[in-house]
N, C-alpha and C positions, 0 to 999 in steps of 0.2 A: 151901629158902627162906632167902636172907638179909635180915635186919629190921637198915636202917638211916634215918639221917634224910640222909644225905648223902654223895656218892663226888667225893674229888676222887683226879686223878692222882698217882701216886708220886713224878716228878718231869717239870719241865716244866709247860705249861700245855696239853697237849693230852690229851683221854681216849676213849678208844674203847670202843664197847659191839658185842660179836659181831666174826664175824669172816667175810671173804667168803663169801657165800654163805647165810650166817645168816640167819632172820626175826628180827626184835624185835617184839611184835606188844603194842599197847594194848589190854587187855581190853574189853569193852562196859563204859560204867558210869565209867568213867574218865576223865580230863581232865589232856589234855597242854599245858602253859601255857608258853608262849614269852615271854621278857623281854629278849633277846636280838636276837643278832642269827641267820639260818637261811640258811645259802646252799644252794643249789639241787645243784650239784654231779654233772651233769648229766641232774637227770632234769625230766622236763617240767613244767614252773612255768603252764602255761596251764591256764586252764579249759575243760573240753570238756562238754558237745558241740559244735564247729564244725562247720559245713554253710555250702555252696557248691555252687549248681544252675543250671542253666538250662535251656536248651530246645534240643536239637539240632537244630532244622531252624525255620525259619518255622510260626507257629499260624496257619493261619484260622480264622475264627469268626462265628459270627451276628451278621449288624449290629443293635448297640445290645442286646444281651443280657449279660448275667454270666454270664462265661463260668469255668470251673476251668483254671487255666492249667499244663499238661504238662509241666512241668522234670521233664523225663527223664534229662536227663543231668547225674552227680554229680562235681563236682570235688573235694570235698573234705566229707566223711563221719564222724568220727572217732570214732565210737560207733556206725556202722549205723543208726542212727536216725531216716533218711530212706528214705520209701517211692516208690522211682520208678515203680512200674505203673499201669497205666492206672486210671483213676477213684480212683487213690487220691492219689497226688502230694504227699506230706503230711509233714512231720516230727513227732511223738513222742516226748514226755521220756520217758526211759528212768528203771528205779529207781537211786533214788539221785541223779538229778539236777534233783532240782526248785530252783526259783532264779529269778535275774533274768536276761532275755534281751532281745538285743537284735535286732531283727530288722528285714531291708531287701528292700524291692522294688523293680527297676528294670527299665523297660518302654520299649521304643522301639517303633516303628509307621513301617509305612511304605507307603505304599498312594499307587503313581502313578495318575494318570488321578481320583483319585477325592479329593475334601474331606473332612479330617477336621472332624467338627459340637465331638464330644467324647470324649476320652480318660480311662476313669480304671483307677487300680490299688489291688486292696485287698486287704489283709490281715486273714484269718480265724482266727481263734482259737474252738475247740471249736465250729465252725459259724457262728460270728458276725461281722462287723464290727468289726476295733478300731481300723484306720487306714485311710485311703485317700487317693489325693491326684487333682484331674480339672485337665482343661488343657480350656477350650472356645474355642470360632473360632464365628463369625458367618457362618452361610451368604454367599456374593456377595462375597467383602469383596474386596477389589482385590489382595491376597496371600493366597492362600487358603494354609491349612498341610496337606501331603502327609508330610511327615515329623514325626513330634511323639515326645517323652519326657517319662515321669512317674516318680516317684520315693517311696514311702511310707515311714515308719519307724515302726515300734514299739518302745519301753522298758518291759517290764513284766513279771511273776509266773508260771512256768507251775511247774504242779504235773506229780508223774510222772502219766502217762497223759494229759495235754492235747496236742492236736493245733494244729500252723500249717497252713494251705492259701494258694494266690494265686489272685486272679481279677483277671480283666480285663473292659473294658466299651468294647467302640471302636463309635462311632456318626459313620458316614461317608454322604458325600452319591450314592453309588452305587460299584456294587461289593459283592464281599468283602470286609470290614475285615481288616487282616492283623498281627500282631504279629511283628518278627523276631526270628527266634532266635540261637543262637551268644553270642557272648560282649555280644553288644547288649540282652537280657533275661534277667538274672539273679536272684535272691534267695538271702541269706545269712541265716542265724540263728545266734548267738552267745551263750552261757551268760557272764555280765557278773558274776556274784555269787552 
């Protein structure tokens, strides 16, 4: 144990602590105060978890129901955090990273032959509703809309163990309502603070 108030280098203005391969590790309890400046020096400066999903095929779904929307397929995961299997389709703060997130839904539709009435898309948090955004059309109208996109955002607090879900709500004038998949129905969640 050495008891000092302060380590400057011997000469020069540069000082190293350990040496490759070394831990330097801050006890619990303790508080590392930056006044400075801290360059990165290549390790990763982002906040994670990042998640990026979609849907690899076309969803059909019940006209005019709330429906749990399948982003099965994961582009980008960085903490495992997202559950692609069926009925669950979910992302989950991990320990350790609870914080501010920012989260996106983007939804396209596209159903020939058939009038979209109303589109919407929404974002669930621990089973709930925290955002959603709906596009409506008027049955008859002289341009009816066959192809439509919605968009929702959320800014807000998840603690560890809170869950995201997506659901969709297409109510068309006959037919299957259908949502496309592929890179045209995505949702991203993002750890912001």
């Amino acid at each position: 144990t050495l008891f000092v108030d302060k380590v400057d280098p011997q000469s020069g203005t540069s000082l190293e602590i350990g040496s490759s391969g070394d831990t330097v590790t801050i006890p619990s309890g303790c508080t590392l105060t930056n006044s400075g400046t801290l360059q990165n020096n290549g390790t990763n400066n982002l906040l994670t978890p990042i998640v990026s999903v979609q849907l690899s095929g076309n969803q059909t779904i019940s006209d005019n129901v709330l429906t749990l929307l399948s982003f099965n397929t994961e582009d980008v995961d960085t903490d495992s955090a997202y559950d692609n299997t069926s009925s669950n389709y979910k992302f989950t703060v991990p320990t350790g990273k609870a914080g501010k997130y920012m989260v996106t839904l983007m939804l396209t539709s596209f159903n020939e032959g058939s009038d979209i009435v109303m589109f919407q898309g929404y974002i669930y948090k621990n089973g709930s509703a925290v955002a959603y955004q709906r596009q409506r059309h008027d049955d008859g109208s002289s341009a009816p809309a066959r192809h439509e996109g919605v968009t929702a955002h959320w800014l807000g607090d998840l603690a560890v163990g809170d869950y995201i879900q997506f659901y969709g709500k297409l109510d068309v004038s006959s037919n299957s309502p259908v949502i496309q998949g592929g890179s045209q129905s995505r949702a991203t969640i993002v750890k912001v603070g």
